[in-house]
C-alpha positions as CSV (number, residue, x, y, z in Angstrom):
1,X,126.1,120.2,119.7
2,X,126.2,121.1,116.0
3,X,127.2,118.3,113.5
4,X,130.6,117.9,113.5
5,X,131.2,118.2,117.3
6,X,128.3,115.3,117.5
7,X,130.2,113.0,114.6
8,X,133.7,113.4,117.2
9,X,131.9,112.7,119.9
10,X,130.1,109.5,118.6
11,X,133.9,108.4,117.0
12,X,135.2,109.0,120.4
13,X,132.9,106.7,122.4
14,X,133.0,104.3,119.6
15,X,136.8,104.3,119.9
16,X,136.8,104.1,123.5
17,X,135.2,100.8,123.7
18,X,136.4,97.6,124.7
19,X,138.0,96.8,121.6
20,X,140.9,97.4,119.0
21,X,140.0,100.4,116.9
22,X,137.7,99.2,114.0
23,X,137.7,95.6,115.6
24,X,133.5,96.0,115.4
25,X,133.9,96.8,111.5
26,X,130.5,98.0,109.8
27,X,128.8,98.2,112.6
28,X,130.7,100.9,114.0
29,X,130.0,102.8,110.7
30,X,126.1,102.0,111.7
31,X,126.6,102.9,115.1
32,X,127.9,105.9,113.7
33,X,125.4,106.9,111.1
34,X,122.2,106.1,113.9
35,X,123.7,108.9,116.5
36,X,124.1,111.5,113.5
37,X,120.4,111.0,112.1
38,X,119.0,111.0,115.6
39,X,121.4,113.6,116.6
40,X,122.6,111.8,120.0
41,X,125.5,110.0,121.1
42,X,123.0,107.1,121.9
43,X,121.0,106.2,119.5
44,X,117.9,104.1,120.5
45,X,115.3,101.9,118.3
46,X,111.8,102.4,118.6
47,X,108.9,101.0,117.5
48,X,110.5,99.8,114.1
49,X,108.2,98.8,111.1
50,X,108.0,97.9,107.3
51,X,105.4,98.5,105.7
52,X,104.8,96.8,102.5
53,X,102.9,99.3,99.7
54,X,101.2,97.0,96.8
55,X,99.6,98.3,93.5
56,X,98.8,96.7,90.0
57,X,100.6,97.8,87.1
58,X,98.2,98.3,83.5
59,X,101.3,96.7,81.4
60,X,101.1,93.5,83.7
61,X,97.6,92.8,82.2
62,X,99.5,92.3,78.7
63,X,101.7,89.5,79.9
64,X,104.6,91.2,78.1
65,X,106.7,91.6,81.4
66,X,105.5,89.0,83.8
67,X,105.2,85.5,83.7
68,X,103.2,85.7,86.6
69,X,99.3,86.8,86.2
70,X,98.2,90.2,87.6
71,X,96.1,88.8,90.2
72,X,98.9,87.8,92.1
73,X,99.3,90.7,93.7
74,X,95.9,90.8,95.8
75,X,96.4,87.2,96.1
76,X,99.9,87.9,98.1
77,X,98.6,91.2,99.6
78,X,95.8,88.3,101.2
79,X,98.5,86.3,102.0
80,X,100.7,89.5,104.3
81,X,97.4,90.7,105.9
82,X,97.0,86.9,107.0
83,X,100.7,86.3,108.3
84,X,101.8,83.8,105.6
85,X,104.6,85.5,103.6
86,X,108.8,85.5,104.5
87,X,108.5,89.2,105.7
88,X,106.0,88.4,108.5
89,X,107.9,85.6,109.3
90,X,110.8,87.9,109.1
91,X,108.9,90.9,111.0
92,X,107.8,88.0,114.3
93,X,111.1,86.7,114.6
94,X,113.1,90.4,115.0
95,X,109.7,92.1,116.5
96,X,109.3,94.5,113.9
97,X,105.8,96.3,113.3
98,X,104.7,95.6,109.9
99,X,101.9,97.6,108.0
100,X,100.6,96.5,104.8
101,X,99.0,99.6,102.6
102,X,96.6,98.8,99.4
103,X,97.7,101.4,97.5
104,X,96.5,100.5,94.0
105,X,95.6,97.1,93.9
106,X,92.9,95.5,90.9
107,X,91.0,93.9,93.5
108,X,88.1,95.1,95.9
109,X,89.3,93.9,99.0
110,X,86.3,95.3,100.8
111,X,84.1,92.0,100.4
112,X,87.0,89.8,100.8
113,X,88.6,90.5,104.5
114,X,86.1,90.8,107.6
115,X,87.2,92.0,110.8
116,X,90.8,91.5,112.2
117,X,91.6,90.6,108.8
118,X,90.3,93.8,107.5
119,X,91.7,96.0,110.2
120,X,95.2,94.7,108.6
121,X,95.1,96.5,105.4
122,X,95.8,100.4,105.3
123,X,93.2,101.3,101.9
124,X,94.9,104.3,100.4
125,X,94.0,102.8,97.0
126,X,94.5,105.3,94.2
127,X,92.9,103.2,91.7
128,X,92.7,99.9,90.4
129,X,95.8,99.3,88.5
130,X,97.5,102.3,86.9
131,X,97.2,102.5,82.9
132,X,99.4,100.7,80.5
133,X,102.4,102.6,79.9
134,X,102.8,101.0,76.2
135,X,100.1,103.4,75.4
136,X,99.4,106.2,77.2
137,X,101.0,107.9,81.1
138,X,100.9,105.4,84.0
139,X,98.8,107.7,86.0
140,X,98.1,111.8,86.3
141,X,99.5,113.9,87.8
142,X,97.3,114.8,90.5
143,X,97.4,110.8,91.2
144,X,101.0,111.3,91.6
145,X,100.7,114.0,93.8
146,X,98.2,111.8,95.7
147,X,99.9,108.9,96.2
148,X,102.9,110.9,97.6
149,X,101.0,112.5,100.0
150,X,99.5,109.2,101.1
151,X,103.3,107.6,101.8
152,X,104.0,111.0,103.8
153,X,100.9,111.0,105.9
154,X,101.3,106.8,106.5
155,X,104.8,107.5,108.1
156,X,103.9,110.5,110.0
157,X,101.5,108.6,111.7
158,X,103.8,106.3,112.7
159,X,106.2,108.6,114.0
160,X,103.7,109.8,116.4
161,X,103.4,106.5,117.8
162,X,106.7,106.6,118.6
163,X,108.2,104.7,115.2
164,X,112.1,105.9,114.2
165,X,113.9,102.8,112.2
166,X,111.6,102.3,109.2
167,X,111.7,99.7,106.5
168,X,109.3,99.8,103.0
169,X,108.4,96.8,100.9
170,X,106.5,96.4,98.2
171,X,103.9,93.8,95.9
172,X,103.0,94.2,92.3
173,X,103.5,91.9,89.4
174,X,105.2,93.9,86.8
175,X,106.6,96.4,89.0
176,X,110.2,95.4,88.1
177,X,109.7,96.7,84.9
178,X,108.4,99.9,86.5
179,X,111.8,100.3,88.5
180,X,113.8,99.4,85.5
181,X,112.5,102.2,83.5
182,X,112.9,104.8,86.5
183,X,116.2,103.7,86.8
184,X,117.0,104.0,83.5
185,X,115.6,107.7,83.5
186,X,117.3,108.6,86.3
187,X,121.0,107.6,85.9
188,X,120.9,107.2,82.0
189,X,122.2,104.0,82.2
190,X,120.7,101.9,78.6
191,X,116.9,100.6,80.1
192,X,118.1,96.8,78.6
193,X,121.1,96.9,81.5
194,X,118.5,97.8,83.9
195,X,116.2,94.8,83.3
196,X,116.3,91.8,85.4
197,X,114.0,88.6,85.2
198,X,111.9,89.9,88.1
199,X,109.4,86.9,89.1
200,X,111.0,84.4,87.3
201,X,111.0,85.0,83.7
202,X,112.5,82.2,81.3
203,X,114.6,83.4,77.7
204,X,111.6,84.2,75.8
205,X,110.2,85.9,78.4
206,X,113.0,87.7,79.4
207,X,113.7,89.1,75.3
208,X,109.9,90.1,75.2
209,X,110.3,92.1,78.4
210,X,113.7,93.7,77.4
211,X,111.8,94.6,73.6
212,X,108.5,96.3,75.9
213,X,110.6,98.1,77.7
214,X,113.0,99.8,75.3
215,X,109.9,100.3,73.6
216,X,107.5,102.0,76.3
217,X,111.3,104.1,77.1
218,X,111.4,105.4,73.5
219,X,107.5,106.2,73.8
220,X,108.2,108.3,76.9
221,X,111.9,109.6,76.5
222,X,110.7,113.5,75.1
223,X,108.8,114.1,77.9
224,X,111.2,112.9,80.1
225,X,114.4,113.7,78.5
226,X,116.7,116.4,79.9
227,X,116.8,117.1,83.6
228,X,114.6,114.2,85.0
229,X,111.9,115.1,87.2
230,X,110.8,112.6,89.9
231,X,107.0,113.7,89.6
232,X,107.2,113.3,85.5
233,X,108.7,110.2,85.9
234,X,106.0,109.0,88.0
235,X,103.2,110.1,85.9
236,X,104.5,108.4,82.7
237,X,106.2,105.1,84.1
238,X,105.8,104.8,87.7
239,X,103.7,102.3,90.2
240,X,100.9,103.7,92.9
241,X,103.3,101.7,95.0
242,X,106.4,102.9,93.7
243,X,105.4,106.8,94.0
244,X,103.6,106.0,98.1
245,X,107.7,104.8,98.5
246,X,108.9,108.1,97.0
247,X,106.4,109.9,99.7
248,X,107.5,107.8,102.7
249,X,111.8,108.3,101.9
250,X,111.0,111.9,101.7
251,X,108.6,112.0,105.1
252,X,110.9,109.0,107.1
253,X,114.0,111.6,106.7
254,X,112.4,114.6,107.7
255,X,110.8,113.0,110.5
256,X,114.3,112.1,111.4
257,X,113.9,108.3,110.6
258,X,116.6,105.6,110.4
259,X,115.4,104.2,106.7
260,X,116.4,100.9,106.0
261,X,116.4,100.4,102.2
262,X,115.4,97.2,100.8
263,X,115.7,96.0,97.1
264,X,115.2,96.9,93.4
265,X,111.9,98.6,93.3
266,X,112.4,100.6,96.4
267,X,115.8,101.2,95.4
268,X,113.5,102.9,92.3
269,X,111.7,105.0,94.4
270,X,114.8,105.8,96.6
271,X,116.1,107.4,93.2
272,X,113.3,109.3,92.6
273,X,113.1,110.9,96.4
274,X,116.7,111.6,96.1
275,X,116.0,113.8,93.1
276,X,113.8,115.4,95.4
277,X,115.7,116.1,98.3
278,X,119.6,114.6,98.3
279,X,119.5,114.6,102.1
280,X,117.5,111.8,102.5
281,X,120.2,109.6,101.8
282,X,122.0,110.9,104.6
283,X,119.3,108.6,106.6
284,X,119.5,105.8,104.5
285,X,121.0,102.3,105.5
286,X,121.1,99.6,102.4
287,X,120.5,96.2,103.7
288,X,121.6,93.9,101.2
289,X,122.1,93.9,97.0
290,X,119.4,92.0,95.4
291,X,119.8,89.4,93.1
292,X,117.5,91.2,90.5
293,X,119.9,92.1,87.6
294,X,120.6,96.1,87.8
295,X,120.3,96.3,91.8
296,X,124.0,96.5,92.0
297,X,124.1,99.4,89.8
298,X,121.6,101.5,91.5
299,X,123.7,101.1,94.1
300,X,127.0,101.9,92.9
301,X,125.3,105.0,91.2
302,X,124.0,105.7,94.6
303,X,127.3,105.2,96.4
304,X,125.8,102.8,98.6
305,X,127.5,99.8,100.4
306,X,124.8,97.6,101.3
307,X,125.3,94.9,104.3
308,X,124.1,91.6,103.2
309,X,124.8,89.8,99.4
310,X,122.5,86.3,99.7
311,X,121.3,86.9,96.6
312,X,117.8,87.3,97.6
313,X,115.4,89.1,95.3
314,X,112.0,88.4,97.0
315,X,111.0,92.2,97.8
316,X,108.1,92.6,100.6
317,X,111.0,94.3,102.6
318,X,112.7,91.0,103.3
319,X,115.7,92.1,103.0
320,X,115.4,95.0,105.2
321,X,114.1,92.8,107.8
322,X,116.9,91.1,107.4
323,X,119.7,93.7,107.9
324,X,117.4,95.2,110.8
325,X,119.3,93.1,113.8
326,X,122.8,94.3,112.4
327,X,121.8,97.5,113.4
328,X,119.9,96.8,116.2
329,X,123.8,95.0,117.0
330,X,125.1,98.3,116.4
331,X,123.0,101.1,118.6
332,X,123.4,98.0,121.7
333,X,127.0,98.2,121.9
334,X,127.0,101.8,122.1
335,X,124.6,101.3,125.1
336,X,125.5,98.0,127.0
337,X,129.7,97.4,126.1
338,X,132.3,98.5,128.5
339,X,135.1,101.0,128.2
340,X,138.5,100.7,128.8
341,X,138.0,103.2,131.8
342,X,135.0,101.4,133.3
343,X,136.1,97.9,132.6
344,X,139.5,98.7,134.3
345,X,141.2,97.6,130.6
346,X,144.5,98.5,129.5
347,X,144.5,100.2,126.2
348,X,147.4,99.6,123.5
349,X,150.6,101.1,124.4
350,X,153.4,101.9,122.2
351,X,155.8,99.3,121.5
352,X,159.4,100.6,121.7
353,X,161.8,99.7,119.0
């Protein structure tokens, strides 16, 4: 059944339920978009997980973008592995798999976790904190290149386990103002409009952040400038974490992956896989809008329509977690509700005048 035959198909069934037409609102639209990606006129969840990617960021160690210290982010990557943060309280109550990758965290880890503990952490770290973008590239290339290859080969894995709804999450203090700059690259929208107060800034904070990065933009703006290049963007500005996300977006669509998009800084990397391939927003669900100041934006640029608005801005992959039974709502009623045939229901009839 090519494409369009499938989408008529899907609408029919959809239509045929128990139900005024578009009585079930967006989640016949998610109903809808989960039998195209999978290709089936019932769509079935499997094995869903998040998986949270954390790094370091060199600028964080400057304190110009983060009120929080850099150490932060092994102390909260401690605090996942050992089931004490919202998304794996999130992930137990809707029984979602969650996999937490170190992908470039300032912190050996090694002498820290012992055994189940240990077994909880994915190490793909491609170094200790990536350089300060104030002064020189975030990372190389080849680091790029590696980290990429490290999101791609972390999903395919899961799909041979049987994984096909996927969620990503990150940790890293002073990743915000990674994602603000790669957004800023991307759509061309003025990197101040793009800067939100991440974990917390106050005033002060905030106007030394905004200063940084219009600064580290200028600094990095004629190697970038022109047509944007995901992999350039990376190597000058991006995260370890940010650039494992690009790798996973592209790898979760082509292993034909229902992707449920979280905030901000996976929204970041979401741009930067798009630049890649456009069809992977075709797979694509956006939970909710984060409260982080330029989320919305991304968004609209995207033409996206995300589900939720609670103005949460916590990342991990909380608000993917979130969204997750809404669509789980959506593939069951294509399954388990009635039709007006096999219920024995009248439909609507016309009304003569």
């Amino acid at each position: 059944m090519n494409g369009m035959d499938l989408r008529r198909s899907l609408q029919l069934q959809i239509d045929n339920k128990t139900k005024p037409l578009g009585a079930l609102g967006r989640l016949e639209e998610l109903a809808l978009q989960a039998g195209l990606i999978q290709g089936t006129q019932l769509p079935e969840i499997h094995h869903p997980h998040i998986v949270v990617f954390a790094a370091d960021h060199g600028i964080a160690a400057t304190g110009l973008v983060n009120p929080y210290p850099q150490a932060v982010t092994a102390q909260m990557v401690l605090n996942f592995v050992r089931g004490g943060a919202a998304i794996n309280v999130f992930c137990r109550q809707h029984g979602i798999g969650l996999k937490v990758v170190d992908a470039g965290v300032n912190f050996d880890f090694s002498d820290t976790l012992q055994g189940r503990d240990a077994a909880g952490l994915l190490d793909e770290k491609i170094g200790y904190g990536t350089r300060n973008y104030l002064e020189e590239e975030a990372m190389s290339r080849e680091q790029a290149l590696q980290a990429m290859a490290a999101g791609k080969k972390i999903v395919q894995e899961l799909a041979r386990e049987g994984c096909n709804c996927i969620g990503l999450g990150e940790m890293g203090i002073g990743n915000t103002s990674s994602a603000s700059l790669i957004m800023s690259f991307v759509t061309g929208i003025p990197a101040e409009e793009c800067c939100g107060r991440g974990t917390g800034a106050n005033e002060g904070q905030m106007e030394t952040k905004v200063a940084t990065i219009r600064n580290v933009f200028r600094k990095h703006l004629p190697a970038i400038a022109g047509s944007p290049d995901a992999l350039t963007i990376l190597q000058h500005v991006g995260g370890f974490e940010i650039a494992m996300m690009t790798g996973a977006y592209l790898q979760a669509a082509e292993s034909k992956m229902i992707i449920l998009v979280d905030g901000f800084i996976t929204t970041a990397a979401l741009l930067l896989a798009v630049l890649i391939d456009r069809k992977v927003l075709d797979h694509c669900i956006f939970s909710h809008t984060s409260g982080e100041a330029g989320h919305a934006k991304m968004l609209q640029y995207l033409g996206a329509e995300p589900l939720l608005n609670l103005g949460m801005r916590l990342g991990e992959g909380t608000g993917a977690a979130m969204a997750f039974p809404l669509l789980q709502s959506a593939v069951r009623f294509l399954h388990e509700m009635a039709s007006f045939e096999s219920a024995g229901v009248s439909r609507e009839q016309e009304v003569a005048l």
